[in-house]
N, C-alpha and C positions, 0 to 999 in steps of 0.2 A: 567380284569384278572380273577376274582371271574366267571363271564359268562364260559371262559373256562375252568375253574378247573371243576365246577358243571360236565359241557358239557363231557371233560372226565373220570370222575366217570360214570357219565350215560352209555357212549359209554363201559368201560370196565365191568357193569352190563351188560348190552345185549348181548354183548358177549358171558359172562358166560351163563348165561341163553339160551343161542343157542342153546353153546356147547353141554352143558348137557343135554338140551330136543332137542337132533337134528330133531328124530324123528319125535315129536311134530310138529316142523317147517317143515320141508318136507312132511308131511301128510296134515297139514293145506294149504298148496299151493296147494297139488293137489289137496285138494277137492274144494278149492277155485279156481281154474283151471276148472274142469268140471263141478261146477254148474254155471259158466259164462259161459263157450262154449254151455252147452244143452240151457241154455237160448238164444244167440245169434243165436245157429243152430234153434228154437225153432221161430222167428220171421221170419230166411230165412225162413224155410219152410211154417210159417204162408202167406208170400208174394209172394210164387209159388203156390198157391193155389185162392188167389183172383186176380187173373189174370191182372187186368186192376195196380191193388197196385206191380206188383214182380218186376218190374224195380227198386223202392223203397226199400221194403223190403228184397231183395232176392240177390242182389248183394256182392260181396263180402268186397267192399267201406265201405257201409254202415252197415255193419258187424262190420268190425273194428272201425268205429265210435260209432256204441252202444257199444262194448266193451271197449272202450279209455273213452265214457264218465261216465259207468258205475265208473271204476276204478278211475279216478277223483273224483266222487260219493263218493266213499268209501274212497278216500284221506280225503276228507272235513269231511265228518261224523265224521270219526276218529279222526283229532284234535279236531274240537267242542266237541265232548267227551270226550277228556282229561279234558275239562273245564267245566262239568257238570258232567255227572259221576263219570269223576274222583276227583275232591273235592271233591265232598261227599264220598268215599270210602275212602279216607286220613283224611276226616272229622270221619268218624266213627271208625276208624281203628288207632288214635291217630298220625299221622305223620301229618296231617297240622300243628298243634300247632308247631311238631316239624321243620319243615321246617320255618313256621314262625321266629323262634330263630333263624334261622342261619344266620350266621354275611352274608351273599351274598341275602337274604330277600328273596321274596317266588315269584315274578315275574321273577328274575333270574333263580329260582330254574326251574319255569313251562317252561322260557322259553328254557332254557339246553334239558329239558325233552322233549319237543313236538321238539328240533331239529333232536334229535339222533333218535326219533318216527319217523320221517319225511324222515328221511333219509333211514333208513333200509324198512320203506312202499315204498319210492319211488325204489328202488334196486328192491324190490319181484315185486310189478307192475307192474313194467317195463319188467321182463321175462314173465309174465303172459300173458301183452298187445302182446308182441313179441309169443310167443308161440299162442295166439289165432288167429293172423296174416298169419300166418302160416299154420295153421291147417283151415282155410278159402278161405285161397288163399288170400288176402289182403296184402297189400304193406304199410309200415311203411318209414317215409322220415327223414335220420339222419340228424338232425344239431345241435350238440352238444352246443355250445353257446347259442343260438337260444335257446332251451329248457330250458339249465341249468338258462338261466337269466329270463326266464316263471314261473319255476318251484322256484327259487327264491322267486320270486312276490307274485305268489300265496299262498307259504310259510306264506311272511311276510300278505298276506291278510286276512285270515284265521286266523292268531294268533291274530291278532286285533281283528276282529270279534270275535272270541273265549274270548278272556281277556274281551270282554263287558259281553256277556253271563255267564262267569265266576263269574265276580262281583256283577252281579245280582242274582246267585245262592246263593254266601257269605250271601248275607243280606235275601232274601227271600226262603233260604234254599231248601225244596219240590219241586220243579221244573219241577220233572222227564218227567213228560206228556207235557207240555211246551217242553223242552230240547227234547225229542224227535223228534216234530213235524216239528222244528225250523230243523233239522239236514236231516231229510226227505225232506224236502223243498228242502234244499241245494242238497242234495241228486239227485232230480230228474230234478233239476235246472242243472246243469252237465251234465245230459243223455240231456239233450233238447234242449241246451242253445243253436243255431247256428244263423248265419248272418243274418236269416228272421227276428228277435226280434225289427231292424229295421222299420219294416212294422206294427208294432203293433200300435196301440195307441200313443200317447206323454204321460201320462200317465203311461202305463203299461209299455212303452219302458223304460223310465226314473226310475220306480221303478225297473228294472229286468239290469239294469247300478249300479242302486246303490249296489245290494248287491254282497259277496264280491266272488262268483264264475261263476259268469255269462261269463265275459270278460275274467278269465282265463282258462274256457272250450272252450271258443269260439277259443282262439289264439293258445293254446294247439292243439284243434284238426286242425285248418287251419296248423300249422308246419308239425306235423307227418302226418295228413293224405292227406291233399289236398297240401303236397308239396310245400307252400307257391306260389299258382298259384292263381287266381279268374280269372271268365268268365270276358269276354267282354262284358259290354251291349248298346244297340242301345239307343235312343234317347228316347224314350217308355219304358225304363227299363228292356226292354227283354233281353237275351242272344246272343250274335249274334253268329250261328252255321257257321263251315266249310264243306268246300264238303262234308265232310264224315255222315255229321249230326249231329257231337257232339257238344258240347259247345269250339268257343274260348277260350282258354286263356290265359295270362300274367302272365309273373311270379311279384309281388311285397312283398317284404320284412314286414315279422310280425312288424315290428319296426315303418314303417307304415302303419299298418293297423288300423283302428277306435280304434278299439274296444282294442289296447293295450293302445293308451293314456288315455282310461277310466279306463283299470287297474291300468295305473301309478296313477290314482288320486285318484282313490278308495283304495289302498292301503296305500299311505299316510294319508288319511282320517279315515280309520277303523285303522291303527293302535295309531295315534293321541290319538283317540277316544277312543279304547280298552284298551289301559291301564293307562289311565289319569281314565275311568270309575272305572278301577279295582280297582286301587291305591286308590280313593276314596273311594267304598266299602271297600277295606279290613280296610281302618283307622277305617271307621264308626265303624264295626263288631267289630274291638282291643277295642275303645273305649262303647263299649254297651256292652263286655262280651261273644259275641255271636259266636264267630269264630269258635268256632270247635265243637257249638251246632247244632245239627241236629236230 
């Protein structure tokens, strides 16, 4: 109960804050609108120019998959941020302690707060994603289920990860440059993340499984952009083409696809983790004094 009281105080803060800067909000879309498309239109054109790379680059598929994974990108950034930058700006600004005191304790409180964040990012996004679709010629694949229980996961994957990160900030406070790099990573781990990751090493494959955005860019963009289709391959791994020369293929369901049962684990796993980690930290930090030192 205390989770959704937070959650709607948060949701009627945002609101306000809309309202009142609508401006604000509608200006920062579109600029966050046109520096995604010059960049996306910026790779086309870089892939009609090296000739042999424009099938690649230059199509308008793969348009909307740099844009989808970008967006993603910034999905992750964002929460991780809440739990790194954002402590410390509650830390300096005297609202951790007081979030601390409240009878609903301060995991509830963050996680109230990165849902209603979560939700209003996934809303603007998703026009953003749809508008650059558009504006490419690219094709976006509706399945509302399908997405909503993606975007779910990925929710709950991220917040785990985030509440480890978090916890670690508590106790070794200065972070910043750490907290960055960690979020960058994720970041470009999203633009890149596709099906090949299999082909990698055991190794690198199993490292780029474990963390916590890998599997839900992968499955993400397999729904919206490849329509939950995969080529056919022959006995050698290839593609098997039809008359026309393009790739076979089949439609199979994201639910199974590889790469979602490694979401289902890695989400149970990061958030086991993230907040069993945090909860530790923050006791540590109550008991040393430390909690809203920075």
């Amino acid at each position: 109960m205390g989770f959704f009281l937070v959650m709607k105080a948060e949701l009627v803060r945002t609101f306000i804050i809309m309202r009142r800067y609508w401006f604000r909000t509608i200006t920062g879309m579109f600029i966050g609108y046109m520096m995604l498309l010059m960049l996306v239109l910026g790779f086309m054109h870089r892939g009609r120019d090296v000739g042999a790379m424009a099938d690649k680059l230059s199509d308008a598929e793969t348009a909307t998959n740099w844009a989808l994974g970008f967006i993603i990108g910034m999905f992750a950034f964002g929460i991780v941020g809440m739990f790194t930058q954002g402590l410390q700006q509650l830390a300096q600004s005297g609202q951790l302690e007081q979030l601390c005191m409240s009878p609903h304790g301060l995991v509830t409180n963050f996680l109230a707060r990165t849902a209603v964040s979560s939700v209003t990012s996934i809303f603007t996004s998703a026009l953003m994603v749809w508008l650059i679709a558009k504006t490419v010629g690219g094709t976006l694949h509706a399945d509302f289920p399908a997405t909503a229980a993606l975007l779910a996961l990925t929710f709950l994957n991220l917040i785990g990860f985030g509440f480890m990160v978090g916890g670690l900030v508590l106790v070794f406070k200065q972070t910043g440059q750490v907290a960055v790099l960690i979020r960058l990573a994720l970041f470009a781990l999203a633009i890149l993340a596709t099906d090949k990751i299999d082909k990698l090493h055991p190794i690198f494959r199993w490292a780029a499984h474990s963390l916590p955005i890998t599997d839900a860019a992968i499955c993400l963009k397999y729904v919206l952009i490849q329509g939950q289709m995969r080529p056919t391959l022959d006995g050698a791994g290839q593609a098997v083409l039809n008359t026309a020369g393009e790739p076979q293929l089949y439609a199979m369901s994201v639910f199974a696809h590889p790469s979602f049962f490694f979401l289902l684990v890695s989400c149970v796993v990061w958030t086991v983790i993230g907040i069993s980690c945090f909860r530790f930290m923050e006791n540590w930090s109550r008991d040393k004094g430390t909690l809203g030192a920075y």
